[in-house]
MDAnalysis code that builds the backbone (N, CA, C; Angstrom):
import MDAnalysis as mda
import numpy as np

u = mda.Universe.empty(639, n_residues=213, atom_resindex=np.repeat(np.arange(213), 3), trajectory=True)
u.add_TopologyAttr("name", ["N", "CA", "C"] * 213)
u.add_TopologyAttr("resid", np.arange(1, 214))
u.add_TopologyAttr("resname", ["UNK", "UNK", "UNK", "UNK", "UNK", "UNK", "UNK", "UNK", "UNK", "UNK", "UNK", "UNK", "UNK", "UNK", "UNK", "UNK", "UNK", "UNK", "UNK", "UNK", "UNK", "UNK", "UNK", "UNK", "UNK", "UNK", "UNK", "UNK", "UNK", "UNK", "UNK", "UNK", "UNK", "UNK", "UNK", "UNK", "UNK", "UNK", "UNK", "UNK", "UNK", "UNK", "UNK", "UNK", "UNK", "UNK", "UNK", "UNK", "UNK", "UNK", "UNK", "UNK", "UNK", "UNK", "UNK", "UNK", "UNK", "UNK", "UNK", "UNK", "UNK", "UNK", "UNK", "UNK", "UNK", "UNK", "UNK", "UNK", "UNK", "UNK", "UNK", "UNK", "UNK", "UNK", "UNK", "UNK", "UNK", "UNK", "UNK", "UNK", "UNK", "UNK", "UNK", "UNK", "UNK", "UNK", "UNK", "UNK", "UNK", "UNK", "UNK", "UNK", "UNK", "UNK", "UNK", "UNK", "UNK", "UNK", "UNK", "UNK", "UNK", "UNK", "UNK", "UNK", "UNK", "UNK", "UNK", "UNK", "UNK", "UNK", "UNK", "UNK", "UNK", "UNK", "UNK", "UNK", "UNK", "UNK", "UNK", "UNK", "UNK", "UNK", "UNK", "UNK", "UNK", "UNK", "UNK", "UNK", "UNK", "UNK", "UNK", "UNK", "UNK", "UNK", "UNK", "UNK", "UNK", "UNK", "UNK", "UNK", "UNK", "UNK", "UNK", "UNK", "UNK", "UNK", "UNK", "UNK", "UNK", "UNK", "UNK", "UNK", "UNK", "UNK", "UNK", "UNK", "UNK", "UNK", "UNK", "UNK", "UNK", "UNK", "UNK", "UNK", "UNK", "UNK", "UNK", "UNK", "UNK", "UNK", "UNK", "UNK", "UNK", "UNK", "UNK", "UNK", "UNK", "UNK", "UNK", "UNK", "UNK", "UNK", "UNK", "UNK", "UNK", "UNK", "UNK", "UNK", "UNK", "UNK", "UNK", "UNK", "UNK", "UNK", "UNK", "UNK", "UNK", "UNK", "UNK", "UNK", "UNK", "UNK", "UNK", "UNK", "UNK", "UNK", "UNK", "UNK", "UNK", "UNK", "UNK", "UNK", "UNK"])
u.atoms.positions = np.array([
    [-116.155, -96.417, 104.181],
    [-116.533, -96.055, 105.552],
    [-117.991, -95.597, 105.578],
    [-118.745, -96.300, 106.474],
    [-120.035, -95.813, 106.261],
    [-120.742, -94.463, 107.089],
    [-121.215, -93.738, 106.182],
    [-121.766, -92.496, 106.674],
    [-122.309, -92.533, 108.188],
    [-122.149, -91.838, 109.249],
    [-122.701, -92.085, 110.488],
    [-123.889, -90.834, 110.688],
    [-123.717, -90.304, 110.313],
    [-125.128, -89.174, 110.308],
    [-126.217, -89.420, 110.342],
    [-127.297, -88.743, 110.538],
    [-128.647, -89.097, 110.577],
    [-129.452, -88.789, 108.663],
    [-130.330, -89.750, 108.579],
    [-130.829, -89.711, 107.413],
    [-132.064, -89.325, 107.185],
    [-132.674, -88.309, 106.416],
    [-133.661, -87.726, 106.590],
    [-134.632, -88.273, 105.543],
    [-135.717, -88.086, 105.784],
    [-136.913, -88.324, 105.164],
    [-138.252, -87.358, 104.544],
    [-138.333, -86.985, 103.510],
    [-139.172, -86.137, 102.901],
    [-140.196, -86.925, 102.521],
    [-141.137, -87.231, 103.013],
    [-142.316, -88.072, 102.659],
    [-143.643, -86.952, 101.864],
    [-144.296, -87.361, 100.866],
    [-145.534, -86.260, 100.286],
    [-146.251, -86.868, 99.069],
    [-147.260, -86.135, 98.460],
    [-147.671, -86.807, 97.778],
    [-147.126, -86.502, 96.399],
    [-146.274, -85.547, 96.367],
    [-145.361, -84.756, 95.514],
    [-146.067, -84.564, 93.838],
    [-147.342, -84.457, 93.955],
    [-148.488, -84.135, 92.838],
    [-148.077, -82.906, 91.903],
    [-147.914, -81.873, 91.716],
    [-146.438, -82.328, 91.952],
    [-145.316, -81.873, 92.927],
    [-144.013, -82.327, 92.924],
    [-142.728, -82.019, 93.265],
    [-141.924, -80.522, 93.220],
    [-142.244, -79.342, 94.178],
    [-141.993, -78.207, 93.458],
    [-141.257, -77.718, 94.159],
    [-140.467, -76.622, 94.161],
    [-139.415, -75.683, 94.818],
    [-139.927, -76.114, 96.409],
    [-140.919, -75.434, 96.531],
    [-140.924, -75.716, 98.357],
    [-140.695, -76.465, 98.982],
    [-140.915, -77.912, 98.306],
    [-140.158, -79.228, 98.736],
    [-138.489, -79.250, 98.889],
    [-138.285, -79.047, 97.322],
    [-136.534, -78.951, 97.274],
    [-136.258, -78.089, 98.659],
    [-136.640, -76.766, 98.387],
    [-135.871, -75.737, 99.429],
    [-135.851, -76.262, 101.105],
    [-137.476, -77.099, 101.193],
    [-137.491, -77.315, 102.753],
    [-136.657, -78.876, 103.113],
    [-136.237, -79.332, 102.224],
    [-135.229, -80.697, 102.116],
    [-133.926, -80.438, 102.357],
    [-133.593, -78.980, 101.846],
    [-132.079, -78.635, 101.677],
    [-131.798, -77.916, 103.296],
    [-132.641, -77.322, 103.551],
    [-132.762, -76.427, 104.915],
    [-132.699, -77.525, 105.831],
    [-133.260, -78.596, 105.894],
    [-133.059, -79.444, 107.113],
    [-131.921, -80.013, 107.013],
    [-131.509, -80.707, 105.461],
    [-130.027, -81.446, 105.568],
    [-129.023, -80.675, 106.004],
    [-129.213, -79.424, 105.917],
    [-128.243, -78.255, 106.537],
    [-127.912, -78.616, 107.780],
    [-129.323, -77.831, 108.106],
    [-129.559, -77.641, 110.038],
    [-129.191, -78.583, 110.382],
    [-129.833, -80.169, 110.114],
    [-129.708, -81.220, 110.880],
    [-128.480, -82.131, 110.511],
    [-127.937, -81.880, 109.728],
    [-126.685, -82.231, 109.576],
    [-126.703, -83.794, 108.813],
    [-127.884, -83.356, 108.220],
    [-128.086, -84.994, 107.060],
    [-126.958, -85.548, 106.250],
    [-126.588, -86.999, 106.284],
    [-125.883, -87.368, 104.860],
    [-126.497, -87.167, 103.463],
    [-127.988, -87.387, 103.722],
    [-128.922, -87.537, 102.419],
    [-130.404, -87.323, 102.771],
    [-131.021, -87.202, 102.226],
    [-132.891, -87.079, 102.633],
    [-133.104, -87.725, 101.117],
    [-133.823, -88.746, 102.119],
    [-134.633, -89.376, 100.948],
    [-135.709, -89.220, 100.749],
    [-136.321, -88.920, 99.317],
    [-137.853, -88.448, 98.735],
    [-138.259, -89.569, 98.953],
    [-139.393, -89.858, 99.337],
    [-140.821, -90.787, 99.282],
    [-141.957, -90.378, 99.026],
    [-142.254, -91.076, 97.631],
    [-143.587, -90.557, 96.930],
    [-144.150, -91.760, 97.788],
    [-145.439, -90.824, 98.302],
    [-146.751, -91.569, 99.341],
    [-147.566, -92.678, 98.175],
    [-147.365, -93.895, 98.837],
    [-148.478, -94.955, 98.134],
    [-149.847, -94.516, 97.906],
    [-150.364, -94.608, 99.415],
    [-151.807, -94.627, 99.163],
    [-152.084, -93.458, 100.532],
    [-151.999, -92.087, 100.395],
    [-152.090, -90.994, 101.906],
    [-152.883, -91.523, 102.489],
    [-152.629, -91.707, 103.535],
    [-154.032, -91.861, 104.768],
    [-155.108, -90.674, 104.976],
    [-154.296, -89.187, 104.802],
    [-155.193, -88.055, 105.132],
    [-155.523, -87.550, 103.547],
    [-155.598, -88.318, 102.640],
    [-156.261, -88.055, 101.129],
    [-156.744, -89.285, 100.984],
    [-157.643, -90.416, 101.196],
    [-158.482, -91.059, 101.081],
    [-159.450, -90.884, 99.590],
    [-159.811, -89.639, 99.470],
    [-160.806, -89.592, 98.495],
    [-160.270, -88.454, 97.278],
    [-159.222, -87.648, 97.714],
    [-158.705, -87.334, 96.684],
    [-158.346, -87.792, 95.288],
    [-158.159, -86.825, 94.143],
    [-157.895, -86.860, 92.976],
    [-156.458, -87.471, 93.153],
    [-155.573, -88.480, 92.786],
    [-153.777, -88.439, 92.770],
    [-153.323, -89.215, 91.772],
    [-152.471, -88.583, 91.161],
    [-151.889, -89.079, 89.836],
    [-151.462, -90.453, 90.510],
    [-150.825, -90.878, 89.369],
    [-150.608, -92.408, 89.146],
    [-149.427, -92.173, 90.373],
    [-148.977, -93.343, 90.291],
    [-147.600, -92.838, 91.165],
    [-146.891, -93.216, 90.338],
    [-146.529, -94.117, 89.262],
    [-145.410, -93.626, 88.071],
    [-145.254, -92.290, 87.629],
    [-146.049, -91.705, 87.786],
    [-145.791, -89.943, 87.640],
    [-144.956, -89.221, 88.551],
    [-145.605, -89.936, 89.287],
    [-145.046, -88.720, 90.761],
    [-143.804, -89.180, 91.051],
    [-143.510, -90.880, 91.110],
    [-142.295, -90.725, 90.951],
    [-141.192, -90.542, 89.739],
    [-141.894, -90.145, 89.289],
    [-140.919, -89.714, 88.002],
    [-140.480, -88.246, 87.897],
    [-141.948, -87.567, 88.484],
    [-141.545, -86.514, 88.981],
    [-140.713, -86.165, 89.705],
    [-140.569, -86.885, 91.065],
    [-139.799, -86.094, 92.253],
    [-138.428, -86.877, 91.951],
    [-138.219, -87.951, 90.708],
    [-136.811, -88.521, 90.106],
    [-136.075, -87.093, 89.455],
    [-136.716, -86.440, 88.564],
    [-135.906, -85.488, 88.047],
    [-135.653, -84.673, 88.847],
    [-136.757, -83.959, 89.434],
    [-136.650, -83.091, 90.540],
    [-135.205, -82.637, 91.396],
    [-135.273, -83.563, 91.632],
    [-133.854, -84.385, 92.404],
    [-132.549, -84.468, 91.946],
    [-132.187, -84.811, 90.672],
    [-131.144, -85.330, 90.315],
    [-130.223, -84.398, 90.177],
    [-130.035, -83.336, 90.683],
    [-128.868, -82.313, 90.420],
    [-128.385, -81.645, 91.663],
    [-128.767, -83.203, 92.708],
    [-128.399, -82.638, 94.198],
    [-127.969, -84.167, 94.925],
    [-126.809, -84.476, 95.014],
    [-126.526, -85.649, 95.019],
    [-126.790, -86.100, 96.736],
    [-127.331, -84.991, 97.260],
    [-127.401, -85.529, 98.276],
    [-129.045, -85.802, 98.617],
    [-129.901, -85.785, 97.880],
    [-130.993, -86.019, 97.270],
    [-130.992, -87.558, 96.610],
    [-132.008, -88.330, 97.406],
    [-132.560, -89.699, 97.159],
    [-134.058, -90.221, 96.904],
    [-133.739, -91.081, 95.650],
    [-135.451, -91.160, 95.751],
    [-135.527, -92.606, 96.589],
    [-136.776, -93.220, 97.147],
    [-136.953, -94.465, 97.898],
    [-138.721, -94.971, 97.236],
    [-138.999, -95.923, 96.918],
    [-140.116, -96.053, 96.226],
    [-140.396, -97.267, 97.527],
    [-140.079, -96.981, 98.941],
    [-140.712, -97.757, 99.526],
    [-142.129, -97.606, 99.766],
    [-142.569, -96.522, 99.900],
    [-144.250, -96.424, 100.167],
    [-144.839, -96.750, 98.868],
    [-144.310, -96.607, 97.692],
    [-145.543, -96.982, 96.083],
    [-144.919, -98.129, 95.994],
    [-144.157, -98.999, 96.801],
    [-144.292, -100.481, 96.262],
    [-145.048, -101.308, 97.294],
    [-145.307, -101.033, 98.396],
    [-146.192, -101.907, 99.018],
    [-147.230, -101.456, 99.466],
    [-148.184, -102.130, 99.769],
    [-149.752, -102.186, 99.565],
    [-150.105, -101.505, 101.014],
    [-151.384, -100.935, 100.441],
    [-151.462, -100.392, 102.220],
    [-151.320, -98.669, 102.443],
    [-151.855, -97.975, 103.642],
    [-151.858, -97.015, 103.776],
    [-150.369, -96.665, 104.390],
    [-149.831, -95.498, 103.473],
    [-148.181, -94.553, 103.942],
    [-148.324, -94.065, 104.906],
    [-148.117, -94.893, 106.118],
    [-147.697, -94.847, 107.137],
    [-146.889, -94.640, 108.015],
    [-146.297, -93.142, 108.494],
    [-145.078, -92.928, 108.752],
    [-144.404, -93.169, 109.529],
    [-144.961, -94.313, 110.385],
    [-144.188, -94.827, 111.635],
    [-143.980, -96.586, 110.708],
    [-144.680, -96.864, 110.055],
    [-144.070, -97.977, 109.072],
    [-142.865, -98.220, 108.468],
    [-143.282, -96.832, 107.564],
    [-141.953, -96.734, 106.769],
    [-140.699, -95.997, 107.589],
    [-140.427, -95.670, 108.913],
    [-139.383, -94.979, 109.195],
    [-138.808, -96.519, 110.014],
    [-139.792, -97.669, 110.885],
    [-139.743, -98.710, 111.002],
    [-138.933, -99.718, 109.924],
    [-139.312, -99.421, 108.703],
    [-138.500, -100.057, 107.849],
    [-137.192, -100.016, 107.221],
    [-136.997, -98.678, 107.553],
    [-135.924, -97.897, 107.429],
    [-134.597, -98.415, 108.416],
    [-135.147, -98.314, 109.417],
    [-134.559, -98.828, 110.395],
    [-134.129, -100.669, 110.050],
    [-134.837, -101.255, 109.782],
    [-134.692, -102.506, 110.003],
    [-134.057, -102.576, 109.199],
    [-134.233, -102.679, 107.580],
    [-133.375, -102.161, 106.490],
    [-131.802, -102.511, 107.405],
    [-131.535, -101.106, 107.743],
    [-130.257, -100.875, 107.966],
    [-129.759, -101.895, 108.982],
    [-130.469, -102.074, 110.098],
    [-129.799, -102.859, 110.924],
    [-129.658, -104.405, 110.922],
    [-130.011, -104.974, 109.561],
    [-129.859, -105.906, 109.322],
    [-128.698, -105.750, 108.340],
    [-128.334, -104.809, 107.788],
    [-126.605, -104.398, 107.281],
    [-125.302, -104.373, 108.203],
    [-126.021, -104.441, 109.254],
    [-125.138, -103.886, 110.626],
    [-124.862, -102.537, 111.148],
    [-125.815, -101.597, 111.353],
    [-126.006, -100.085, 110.862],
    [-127.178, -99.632, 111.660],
    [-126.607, -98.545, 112.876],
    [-127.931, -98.267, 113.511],
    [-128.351, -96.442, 113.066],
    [-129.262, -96.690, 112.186],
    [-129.548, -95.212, 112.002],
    [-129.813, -94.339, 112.746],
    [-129.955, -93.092, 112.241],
    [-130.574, -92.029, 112.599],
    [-131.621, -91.720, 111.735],
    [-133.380, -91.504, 112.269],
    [-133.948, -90.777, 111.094],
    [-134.773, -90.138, 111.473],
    [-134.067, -88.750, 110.682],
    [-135.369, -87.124, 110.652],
    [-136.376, -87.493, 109.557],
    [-137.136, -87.359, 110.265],
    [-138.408, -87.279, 109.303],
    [-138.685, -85.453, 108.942],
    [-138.638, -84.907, 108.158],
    [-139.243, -83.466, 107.740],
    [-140.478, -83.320, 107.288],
    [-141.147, -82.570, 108.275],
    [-142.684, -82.035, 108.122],
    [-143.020, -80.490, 108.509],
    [-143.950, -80.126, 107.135],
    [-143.866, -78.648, 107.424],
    [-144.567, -78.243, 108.989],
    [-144.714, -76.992, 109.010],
    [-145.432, -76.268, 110.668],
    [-146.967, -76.761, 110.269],
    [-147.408, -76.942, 108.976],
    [-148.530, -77.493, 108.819],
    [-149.116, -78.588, 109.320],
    [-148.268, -79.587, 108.847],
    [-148.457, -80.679, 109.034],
    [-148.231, -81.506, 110.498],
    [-147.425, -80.741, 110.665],
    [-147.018, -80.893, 112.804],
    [-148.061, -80.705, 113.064],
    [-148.816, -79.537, 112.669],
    [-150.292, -79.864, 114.165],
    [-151.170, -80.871, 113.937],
    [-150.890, -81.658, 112.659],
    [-152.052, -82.457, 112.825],
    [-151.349, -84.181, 113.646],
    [-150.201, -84.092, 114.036],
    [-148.882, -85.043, 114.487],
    [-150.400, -86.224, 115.591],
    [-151.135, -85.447, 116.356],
    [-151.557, -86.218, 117.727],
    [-153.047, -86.970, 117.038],
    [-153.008, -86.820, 115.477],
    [-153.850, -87.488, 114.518],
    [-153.328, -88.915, 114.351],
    [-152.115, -88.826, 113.800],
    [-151.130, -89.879, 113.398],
    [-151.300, -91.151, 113.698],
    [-151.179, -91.872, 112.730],
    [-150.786, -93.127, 113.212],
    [-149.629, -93.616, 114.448],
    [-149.827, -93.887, 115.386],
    [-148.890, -93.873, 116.671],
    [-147.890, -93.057, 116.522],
    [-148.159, -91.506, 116.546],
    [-147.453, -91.256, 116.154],
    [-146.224, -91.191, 117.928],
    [-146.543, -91.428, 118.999],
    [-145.419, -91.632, 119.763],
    [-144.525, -92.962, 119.709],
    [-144.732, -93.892, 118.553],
    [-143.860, -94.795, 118.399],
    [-143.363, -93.942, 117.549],
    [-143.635, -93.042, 116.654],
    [-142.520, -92.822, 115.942],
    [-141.697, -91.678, 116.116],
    [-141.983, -90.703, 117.354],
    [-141.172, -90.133, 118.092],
    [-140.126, -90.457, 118.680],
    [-140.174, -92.086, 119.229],
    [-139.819, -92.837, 119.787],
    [-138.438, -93.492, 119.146],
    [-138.824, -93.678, 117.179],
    [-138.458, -93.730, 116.500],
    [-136.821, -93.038, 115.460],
    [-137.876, -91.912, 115.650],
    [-137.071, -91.080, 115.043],
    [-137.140, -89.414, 115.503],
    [-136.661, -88.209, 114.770],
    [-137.040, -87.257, 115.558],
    [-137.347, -86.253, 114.255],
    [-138.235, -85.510, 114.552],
    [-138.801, -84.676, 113.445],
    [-138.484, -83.054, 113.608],
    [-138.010, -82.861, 112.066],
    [-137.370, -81.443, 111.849],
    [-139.164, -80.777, 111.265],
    [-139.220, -79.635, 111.110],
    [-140.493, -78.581, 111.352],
    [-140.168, -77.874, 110.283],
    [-140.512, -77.634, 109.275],
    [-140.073, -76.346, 108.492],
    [-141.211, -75.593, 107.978],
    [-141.110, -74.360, 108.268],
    [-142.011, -73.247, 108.694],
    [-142.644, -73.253, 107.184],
    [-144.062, -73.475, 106.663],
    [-144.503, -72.959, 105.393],
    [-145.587, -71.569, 105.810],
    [-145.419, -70.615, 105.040],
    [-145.859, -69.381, 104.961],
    [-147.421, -69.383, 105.056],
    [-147.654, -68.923, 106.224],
    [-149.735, -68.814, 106.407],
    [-149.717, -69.565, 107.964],
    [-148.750, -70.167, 108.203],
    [-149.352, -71.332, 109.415],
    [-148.190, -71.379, 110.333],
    [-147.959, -70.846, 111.438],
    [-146.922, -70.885, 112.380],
    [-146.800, -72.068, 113.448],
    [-145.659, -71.952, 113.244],
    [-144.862, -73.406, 114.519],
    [-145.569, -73.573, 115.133],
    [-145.838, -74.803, 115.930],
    [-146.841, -74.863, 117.313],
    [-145.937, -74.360, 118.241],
    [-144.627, -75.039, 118.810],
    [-143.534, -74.579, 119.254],
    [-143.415, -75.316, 120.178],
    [-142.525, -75.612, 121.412],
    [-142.031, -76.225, 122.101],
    [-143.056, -76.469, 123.636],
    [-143.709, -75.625, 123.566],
    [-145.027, -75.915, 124.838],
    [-146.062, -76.384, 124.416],
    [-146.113, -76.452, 122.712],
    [-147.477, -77.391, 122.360],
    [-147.091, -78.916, 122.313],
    [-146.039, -78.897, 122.172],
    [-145.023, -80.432, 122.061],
    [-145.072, -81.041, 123.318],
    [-144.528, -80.308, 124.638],
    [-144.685, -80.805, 125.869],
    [-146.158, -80.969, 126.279],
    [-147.449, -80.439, 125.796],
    [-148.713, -80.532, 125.587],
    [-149.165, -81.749, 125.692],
    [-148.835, -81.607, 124.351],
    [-149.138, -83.043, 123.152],
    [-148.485, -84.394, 123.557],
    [-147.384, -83.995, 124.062],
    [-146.467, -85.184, 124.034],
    [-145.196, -85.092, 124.698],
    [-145.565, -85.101, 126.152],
    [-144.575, -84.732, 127.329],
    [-143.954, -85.735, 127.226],
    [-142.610, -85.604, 127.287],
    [-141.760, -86.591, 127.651],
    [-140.725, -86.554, 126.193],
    [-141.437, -85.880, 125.236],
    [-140.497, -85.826, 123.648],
    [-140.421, -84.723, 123.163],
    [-140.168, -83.597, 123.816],
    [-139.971, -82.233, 124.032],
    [-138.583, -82.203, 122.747],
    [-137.372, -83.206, 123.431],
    [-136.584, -83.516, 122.316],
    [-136.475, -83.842, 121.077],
    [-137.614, -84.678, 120.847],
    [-137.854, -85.206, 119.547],
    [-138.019, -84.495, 118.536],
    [-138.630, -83.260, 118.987],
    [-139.283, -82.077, 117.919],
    [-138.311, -81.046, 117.227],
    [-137.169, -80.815, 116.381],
    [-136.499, -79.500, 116.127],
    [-137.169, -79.024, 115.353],
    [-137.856, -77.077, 115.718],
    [-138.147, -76.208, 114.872],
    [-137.293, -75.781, 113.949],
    [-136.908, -75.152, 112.937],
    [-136.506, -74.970, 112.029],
    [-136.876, -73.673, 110.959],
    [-135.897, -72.711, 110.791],
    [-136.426, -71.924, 109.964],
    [-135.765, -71.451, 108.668],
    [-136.575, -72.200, 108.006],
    [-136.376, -72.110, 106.415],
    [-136.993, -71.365, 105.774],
    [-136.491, -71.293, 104.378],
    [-137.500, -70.114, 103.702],
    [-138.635, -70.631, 103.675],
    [-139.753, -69.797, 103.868],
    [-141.285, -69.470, 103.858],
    [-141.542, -69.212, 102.875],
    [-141.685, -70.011, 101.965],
    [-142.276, -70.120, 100.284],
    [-143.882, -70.436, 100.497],
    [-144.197, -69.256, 99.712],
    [-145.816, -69.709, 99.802],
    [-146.265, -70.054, 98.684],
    [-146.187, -71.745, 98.787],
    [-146.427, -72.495, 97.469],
    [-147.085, -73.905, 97.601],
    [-147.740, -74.401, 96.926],
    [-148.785, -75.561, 96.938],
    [-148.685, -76.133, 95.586],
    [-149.118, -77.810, 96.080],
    [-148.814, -78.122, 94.969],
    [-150.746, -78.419, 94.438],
    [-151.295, -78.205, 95.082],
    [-152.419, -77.705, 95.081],
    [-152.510, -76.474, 93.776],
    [-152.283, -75.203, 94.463],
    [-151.716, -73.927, 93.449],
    [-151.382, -74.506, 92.394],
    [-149.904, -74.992, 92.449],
    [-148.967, -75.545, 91.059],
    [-150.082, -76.362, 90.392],
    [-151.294, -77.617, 90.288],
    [-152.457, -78.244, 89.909],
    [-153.114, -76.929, 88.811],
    [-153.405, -75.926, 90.101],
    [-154.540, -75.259, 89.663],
    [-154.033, -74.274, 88.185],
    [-152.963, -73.988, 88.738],
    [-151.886, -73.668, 87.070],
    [-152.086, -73.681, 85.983],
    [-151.524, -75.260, 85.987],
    [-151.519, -75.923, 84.842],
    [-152.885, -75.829, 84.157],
    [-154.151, -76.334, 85.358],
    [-155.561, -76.265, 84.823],
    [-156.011, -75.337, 84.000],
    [-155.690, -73.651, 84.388],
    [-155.617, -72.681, 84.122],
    [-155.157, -71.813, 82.861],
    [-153.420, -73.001, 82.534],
    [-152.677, -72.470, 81.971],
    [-151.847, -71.550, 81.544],
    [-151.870, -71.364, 82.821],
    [-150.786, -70.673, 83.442],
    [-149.420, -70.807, 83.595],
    [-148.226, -70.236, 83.609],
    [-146.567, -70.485, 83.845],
    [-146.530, -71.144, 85.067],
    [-145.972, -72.422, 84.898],
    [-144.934, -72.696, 86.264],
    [-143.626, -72.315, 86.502],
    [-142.732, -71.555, 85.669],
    [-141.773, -71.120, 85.500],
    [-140.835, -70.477, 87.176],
    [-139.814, -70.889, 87.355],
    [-139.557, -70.393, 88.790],
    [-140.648, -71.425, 89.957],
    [-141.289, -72.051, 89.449],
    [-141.941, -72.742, 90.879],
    [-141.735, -74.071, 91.137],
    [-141.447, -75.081, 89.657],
    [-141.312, -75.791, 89.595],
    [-139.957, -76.465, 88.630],
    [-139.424, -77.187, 88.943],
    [-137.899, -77.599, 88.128],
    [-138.472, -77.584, 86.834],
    [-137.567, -77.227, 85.737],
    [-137.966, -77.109, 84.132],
    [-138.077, -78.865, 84.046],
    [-137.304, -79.779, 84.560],
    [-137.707, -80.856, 83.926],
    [-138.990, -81.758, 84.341],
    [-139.760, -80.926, 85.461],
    [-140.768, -81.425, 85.844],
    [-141.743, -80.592, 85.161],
    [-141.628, -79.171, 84.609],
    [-142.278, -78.824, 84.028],
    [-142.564, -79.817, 82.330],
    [-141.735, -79.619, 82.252],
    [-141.503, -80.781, 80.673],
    [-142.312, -81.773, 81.011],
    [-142.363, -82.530, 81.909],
    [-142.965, -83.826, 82.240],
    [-144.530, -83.915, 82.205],
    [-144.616, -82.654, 83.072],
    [-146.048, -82.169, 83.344],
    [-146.760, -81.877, 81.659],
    [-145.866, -81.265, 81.112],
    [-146.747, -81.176, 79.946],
    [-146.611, -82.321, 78.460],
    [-145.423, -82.776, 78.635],
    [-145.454, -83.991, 77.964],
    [-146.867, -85.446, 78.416],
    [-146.861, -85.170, 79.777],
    [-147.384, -86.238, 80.074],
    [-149.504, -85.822, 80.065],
    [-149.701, -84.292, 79.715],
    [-151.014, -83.884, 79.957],
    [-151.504, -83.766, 81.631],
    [-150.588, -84.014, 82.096],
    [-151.245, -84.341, 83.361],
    [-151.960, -82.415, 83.728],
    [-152.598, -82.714, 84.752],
    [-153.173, -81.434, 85.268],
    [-154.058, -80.577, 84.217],
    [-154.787, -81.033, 83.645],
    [-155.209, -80.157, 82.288],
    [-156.376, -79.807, 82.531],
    [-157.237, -80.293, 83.403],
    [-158.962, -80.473, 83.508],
    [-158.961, -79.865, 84.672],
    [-160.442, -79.112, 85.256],
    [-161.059, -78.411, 86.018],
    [-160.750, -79.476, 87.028],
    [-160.880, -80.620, 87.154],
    [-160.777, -81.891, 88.392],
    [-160.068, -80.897, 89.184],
    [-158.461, -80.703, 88.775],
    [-157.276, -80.663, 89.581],
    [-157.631, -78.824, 90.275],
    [-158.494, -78.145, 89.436],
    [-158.583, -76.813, 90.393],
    [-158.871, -77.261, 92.342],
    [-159.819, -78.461, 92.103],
    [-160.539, -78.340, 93.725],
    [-159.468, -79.444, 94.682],
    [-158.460, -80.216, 94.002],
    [-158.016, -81.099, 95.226],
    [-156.494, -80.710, 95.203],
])
């Protein structure tokens, strides 16, 4: 019998993959009543253009372990297999088609922190993908909700589209987690032990580079 719920989407550049992700993945499949949220390590970011970013065999290897001890946790390597800027009205587009060529009309939450919502009227269309799908908010610590009158603002008419959400407020970066490692410093508690393993099996993060991006 096939799951009828809505399917969520954790899209990032997951440089790496750390608690704040897990925790703000689990908080929406809650709230929003997900079958699964699927991880998507970002191909090529549109809003990191010139940034430093590991390979993406890393990252997804990263946010693979990350993952695996939460079965309702999925990885999707649709954005690092095709060419082109990760585009989130693309890939939630594909998502869709995907399914409804199974015979299957989804549902899909996309999850984005309070951060990343204000920069939404940047987006690539982003009212097709309101249109699309509907986006859960989860509060990261330093930067508050826009809230429901910046939405009707921004984008009258999809007042609905938007659920706030309040999850734990972990004040964590994977930025920070970079600068760490550079440092040499513990990730212990911030990041899954088997991504820690990875991180240092693999050298990644070792050089001054990763303090600034």
């Amino acid at each position: 019998m096939t799951d009828a719920r809505p399917v969520g989407v954790m899209g990032g550049t997951f440089d790496p993959i750390h608690v704040g992700h897990l925790a703000a993945a689990e908080e929406a499949r809650e709230a929003m009543g997900l079958s699964r949220v699927l991880f998507m390590p970002a191909g090529v970011p549109p809003h990191k253009p010139d940034a430093a970013i590991s390979a993406p065999a890393h990252r997804v290897a990263m946010a693979e372990l990350a993952i695996g001890d939460n079965p309702a946790f999925r990885l999707s390597r649709l954005e690092v297999d095709r060419t082109g800027p990760s585009y989130t009205v693309d890939t939630v587009a594909l998502l869709i088609a995907e399914a409804q060529a199974e015979g299957r009309e989804p549902e899909v939450v996309v999850i984005v922190s309070s951060e990343s919502v204000r920069g939404l009227p940047t987006w690539h269309e982003p009212e097709r993908l309101l249109g699309l799908s509907r986006l859960a908010v989860v509060p990261r610590d330093g930067f508050t909700s826009p809230g429901r009158s910046w939405v009707a603002e921004h984008f009258p008419g999809f007042e609905d589209r938007i659920v706030f959400l309040d999850s734990p407020r972990l004040k964590l970066s994977a930025t920070e987690i970079r600068a760490r490692v550079a440092a040499g410093r513990s990730l212990r508690y911030l990041v899954p032990d088997a991504v820690i393993a990875y991180i240092g099996d693999h050298g990644l993060y070792q050089d001054d580079l990763w303090r600034k991006n």
